[in-house]
C-alpha atoms as one frame of an Amber mdcrd trajectory, in Angstrom:
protein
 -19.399-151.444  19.524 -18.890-148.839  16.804 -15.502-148.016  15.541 -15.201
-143.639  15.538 -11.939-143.565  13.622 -12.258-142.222  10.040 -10.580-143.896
   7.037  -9.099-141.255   4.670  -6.824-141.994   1.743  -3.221-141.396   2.289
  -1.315-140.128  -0.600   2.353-141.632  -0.574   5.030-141.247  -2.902   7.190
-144.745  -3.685  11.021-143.535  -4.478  11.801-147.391  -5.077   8.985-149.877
  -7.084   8.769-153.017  -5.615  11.504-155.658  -7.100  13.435-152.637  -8.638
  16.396-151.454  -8.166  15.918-147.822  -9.651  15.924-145.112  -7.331  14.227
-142.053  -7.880  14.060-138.881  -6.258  12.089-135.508  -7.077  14.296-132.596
  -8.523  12.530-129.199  -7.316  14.781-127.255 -10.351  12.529-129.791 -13.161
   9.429-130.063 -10.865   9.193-134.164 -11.845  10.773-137.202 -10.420  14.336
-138.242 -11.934  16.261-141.541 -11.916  19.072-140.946  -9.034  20.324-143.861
  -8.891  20.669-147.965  -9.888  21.449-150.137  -7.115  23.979-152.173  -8.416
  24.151-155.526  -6.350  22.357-158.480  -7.020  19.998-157.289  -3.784  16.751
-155.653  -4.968  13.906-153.810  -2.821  10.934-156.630  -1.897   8.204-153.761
  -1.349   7.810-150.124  -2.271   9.774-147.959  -0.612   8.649-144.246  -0.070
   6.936-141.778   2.243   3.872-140.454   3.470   3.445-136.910   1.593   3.241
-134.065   3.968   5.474-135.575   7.286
């Protein structure tokens, strides 16, 4: 049986790199991402952590 789903490529963007703990966040007034924040504990992010663009 044929699958009838389409694969497209999602665009995401990733706020927090896998392993990091910088935290970015996009500033509308500079029109680029910006550092927001460090997480400071000894607890780090173990994937990417973002969001689908457009939802």
């Amino acid at each position: 049986m044929e699958s009838t789903s389409v694969r497209a490529p999602v665009e995401v963007t990733v706020e927090i790199p896998s392993g990091s703990r910088n935290k970015y966040e996009y500033d509308h007034a500079r029109h680029r991402f910006v550092l927001d924040r460090v997480l400071y504990s000894s607890v780090h992010y173990p994937c990417d952590y973002g969001f689908i663009d457009g939802s």
